[in-house]
C-alpha positions, -999 to +999 in steps of 0.1 A: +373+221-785+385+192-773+421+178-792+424+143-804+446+124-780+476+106-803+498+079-798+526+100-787+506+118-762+496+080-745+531+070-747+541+102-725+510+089-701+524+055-702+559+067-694+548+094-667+525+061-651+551+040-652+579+069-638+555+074-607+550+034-601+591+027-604+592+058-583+566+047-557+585+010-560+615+023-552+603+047-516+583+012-508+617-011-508+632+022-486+602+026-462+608-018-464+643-011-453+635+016-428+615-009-413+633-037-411+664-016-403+641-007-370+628-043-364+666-053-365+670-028-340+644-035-317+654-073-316+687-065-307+674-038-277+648-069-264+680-094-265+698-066-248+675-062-222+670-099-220+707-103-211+703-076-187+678-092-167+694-122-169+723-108-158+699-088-127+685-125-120+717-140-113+731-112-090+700-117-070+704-151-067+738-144-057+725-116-032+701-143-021+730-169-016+748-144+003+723-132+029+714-166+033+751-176+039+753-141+060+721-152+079+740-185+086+768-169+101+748-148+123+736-175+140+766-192+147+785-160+163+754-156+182+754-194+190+792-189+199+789-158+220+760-174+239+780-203+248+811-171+258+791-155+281+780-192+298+819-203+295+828-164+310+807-174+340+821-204+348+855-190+345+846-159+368+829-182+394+863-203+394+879-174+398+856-168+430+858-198+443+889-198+461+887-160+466+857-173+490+878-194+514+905-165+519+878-140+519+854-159+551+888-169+567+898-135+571+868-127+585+868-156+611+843-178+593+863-215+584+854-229+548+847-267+549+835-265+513+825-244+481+797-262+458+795-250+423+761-244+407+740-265+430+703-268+420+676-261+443+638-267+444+611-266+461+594-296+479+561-288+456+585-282+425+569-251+419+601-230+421+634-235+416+668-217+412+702-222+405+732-213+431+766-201+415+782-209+448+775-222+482+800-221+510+801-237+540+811-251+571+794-269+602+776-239+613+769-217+586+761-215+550+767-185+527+752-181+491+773-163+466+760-151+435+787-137+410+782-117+383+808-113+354+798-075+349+799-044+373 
C-alpha cells in the first residue's frame, strides 16, 4: 500500500532540501568565520612573539655590548692597579732611601751612596736579580730589599 507521491508532497521535499542546504550554508560561512577569526588570531600571537624576540635579540646585543665594554674596563683597572703597586714601590723605596743614611749613621756605618734598583747578573747570565737598594761606602756594602706590605 504504497501512496502516490504528488506535487505538493515534492515541493515540501524540495523545500525541506533546500532548508537543510541554506542551513548547512549558513554553519559553513560560521565555521569559515570561526576559522578565520582564529587564523587572525594566530597571526597576530606569531607577530607578537616575533616582536618579542626581537625585542630579546636586541637586549642581548646590548648585554653583549655591555660585558664586552665591562670586560674592557676590567682590564684597564687591572692595567692601572698594576702600574699602582709598581709606582707604590718606587714611592716606598724613596721613602727608604734617605731613612738608610740616618739609619747606618746611627749605627756608626757612613753612607757614601744609595743606588736605586740596580740590576745584577751573573757572569754566565744564567741568573739574575733586581736590587731595590744598595748602600754603600768604601768598606762595606748593604742590600736592602723593601717591601710596601707588612
Amino acid at each position: 500500500m504504497s501512496q502516490a507521491v504528488t506535487f505538493d508532497d515534492v515541493w515540501k521535499m524540495f523545500q525541506e532540501t533546500d532548508r537543510k542546504f541554506q542551513e548547512m550554508v549558513r554553519e559553513d560561512r560560521e565555521r569559515r568565520a570561526e576559522l578565520d577569526r582564529k587564523f587572525q588570531d594566530t597571526d597576530r600571537k606569531f607577530q607578537d612573539t616575533d616582536r618579542k624576540f626581537q625585542d630579546t635579540d636586541r637586549k642581548f646585543q646590548d648585554t653583549d655590548r655591555k660585558f664586552q665594554d665591562t670586560d674592557r674596563k676590567i682590564k684597564e683597572v687591572s692595567q692601572q692597579v698594576g702600574n699602582l703597586g709598581s709606582r707604590w714601590g718606587e714611592f716606598v723605596e724613596g721613602i727608604v732611601a734617605p731613612a738608610c743614611e740616618t739609619l747606618f749613621a746611627e749605627r756608626g756605618i757612613p753612607v757614601h751612596r744609595v743606588s736605586h734598583r740596580v740590576k745584577a747578573r751573573s757572569l754566565d747570565d744564567s741568573r739574575r736579580m733586581e736590587i731595590d737598594l744598595l748602600v754603600n761606602n768604601t768598606d762595606c756594602v748593604v742590600l736592602v730589599e723593601v717591601k710596601s706590605r707588612l
